[in-house]
C-alpha positions as CSV (number, residue, x, y, z in Angstrom):
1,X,1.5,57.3,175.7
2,X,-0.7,57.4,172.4
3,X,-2.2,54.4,171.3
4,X,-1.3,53.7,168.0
5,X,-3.4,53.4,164.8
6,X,-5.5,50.6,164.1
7,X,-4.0,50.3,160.7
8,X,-0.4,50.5,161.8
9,X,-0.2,47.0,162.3
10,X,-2.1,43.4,162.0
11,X,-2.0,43.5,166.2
12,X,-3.6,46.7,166.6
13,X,-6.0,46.2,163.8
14,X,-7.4,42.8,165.3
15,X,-7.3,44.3,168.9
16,X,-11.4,45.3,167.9
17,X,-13.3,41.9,168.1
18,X,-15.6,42.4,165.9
19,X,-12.4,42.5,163.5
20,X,-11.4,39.6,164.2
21,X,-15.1,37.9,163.8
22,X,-15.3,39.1,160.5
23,X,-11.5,37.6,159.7
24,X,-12.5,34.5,161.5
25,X,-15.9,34.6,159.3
26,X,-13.4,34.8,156.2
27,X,-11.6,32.5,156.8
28,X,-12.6,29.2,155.1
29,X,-14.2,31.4,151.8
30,X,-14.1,34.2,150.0
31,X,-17.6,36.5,151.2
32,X,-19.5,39.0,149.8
33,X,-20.3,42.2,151.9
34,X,-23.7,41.1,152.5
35,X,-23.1,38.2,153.6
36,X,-20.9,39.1,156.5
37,X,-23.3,41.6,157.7
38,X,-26.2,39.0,157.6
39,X,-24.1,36.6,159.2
40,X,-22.8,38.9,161.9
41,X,-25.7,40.7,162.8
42,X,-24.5,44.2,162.7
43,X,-24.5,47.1,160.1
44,X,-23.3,47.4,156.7
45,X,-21.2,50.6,157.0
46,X,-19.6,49.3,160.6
47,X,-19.1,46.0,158.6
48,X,-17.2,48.0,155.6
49,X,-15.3,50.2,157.9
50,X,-14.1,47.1,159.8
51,X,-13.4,45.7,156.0
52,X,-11.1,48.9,155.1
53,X,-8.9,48.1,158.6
54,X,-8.5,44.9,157.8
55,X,-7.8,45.5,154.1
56,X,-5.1,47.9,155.2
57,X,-3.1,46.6,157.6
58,X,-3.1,43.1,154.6
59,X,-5.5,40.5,156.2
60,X,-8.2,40.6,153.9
61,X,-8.0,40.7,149.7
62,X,-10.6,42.5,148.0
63,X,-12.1,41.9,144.0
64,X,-14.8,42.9,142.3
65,X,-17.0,41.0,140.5
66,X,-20.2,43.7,139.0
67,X,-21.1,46.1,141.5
68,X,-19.9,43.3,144.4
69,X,-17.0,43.6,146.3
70,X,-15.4,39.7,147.4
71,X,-13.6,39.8,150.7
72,X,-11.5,36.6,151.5
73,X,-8.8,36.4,154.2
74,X,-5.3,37.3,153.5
75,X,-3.0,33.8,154.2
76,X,0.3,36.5,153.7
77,X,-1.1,38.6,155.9
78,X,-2.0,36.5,159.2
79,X,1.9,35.4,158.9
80,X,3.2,38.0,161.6
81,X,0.2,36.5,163.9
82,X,1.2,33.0,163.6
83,X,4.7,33.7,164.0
84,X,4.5,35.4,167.4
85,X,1.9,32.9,168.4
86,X,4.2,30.0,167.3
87,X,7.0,31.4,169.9
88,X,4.7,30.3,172.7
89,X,3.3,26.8,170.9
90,X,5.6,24.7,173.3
91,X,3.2,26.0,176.4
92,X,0.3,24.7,174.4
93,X,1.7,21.8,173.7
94,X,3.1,20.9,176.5
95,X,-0.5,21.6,178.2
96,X,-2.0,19.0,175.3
97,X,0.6,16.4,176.2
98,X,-0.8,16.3,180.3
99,X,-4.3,16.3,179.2
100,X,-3.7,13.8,176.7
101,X,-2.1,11.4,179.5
102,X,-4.9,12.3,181.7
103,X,-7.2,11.0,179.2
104,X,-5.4,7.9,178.1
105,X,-5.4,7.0,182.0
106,X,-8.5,7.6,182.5
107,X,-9.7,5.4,179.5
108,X,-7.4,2.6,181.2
109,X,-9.1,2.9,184.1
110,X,-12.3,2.7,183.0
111,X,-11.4,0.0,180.6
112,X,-10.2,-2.1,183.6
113,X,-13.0,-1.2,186.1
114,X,-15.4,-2.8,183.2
115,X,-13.4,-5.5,182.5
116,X,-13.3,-6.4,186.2
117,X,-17.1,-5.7,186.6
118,X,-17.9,-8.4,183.7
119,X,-19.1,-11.6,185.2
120,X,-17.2,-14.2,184.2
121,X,-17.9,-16.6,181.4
122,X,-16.2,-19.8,182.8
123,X,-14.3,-21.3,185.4
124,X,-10.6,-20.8,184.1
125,X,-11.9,-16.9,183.8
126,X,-13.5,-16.9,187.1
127,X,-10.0,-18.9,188.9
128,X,-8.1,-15.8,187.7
129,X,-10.2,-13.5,188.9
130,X,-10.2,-14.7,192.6
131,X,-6.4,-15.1,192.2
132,X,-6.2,-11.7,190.9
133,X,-8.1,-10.1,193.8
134,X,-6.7,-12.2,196.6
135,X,-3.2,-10.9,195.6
136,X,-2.3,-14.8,195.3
């Protein structure tokens, strides 16, 4: 079977990584060209081509300000990705839940095996310690 274009679709566009660096990379601003290749260490042309996929398939907008071409990420665009991601949010958090429980029982441990290791700072503390750990 042919594999299909890497504009036909946001999936098959981001299925390059260094696609989806540079859409991660846009993601909290709107970036000039230059910038992106500085900050990704790679070449301007691979950075443009990557630019034209993105631009597209709709994750990326492009202006022009002068001779400069702006690149920000497209919030209409990454739609599709967050909707088929969302079908599968209840495994993630589900997964959050148990390590969140973990944590919080963990911390109550600790917390107690502190507590316990404190020496105490009178006798009515230290009476209900010894009646505590003699099970009385």
């Amino acid at each position: 079977m042919a594999r299909a274009a890497t504009t036909s679709d946001v999936f098959n566009a981001l299925a390059e990584p260094r696609r989806r660096e540079i859409l991660t990379f846009l993601a909290d601003a709107e970036k000039p060209v230059s910038e992106i290749v500085g900050a990704l260490v790679t070449d301007q042309p691979s950075v443009s081509k990557h630019l034209g996929v993105l631009r597209q398939v709709g994750l990326v907008r492009v202006r022009r300000i002068g001779r400069q071409r702006m690149y920000r990420a497209n919030a209409d665009g990454v739609r599709p990705l967050y909707d088929f991601a969302k079908t599968f949010e209840r495994y993630w958090s589900h997964q959050l839940l148990r390590v969140k429980a973990r944590a919080e029982a963990k911390e109550s441990k600790t917390a107690k095996e502190i507590k316990a290791s404190k020496p105490a700072s009178n006798k009515g503390e230290q009476h209900e310690r010894y009646v505590r750990d003699c099970g009385n």
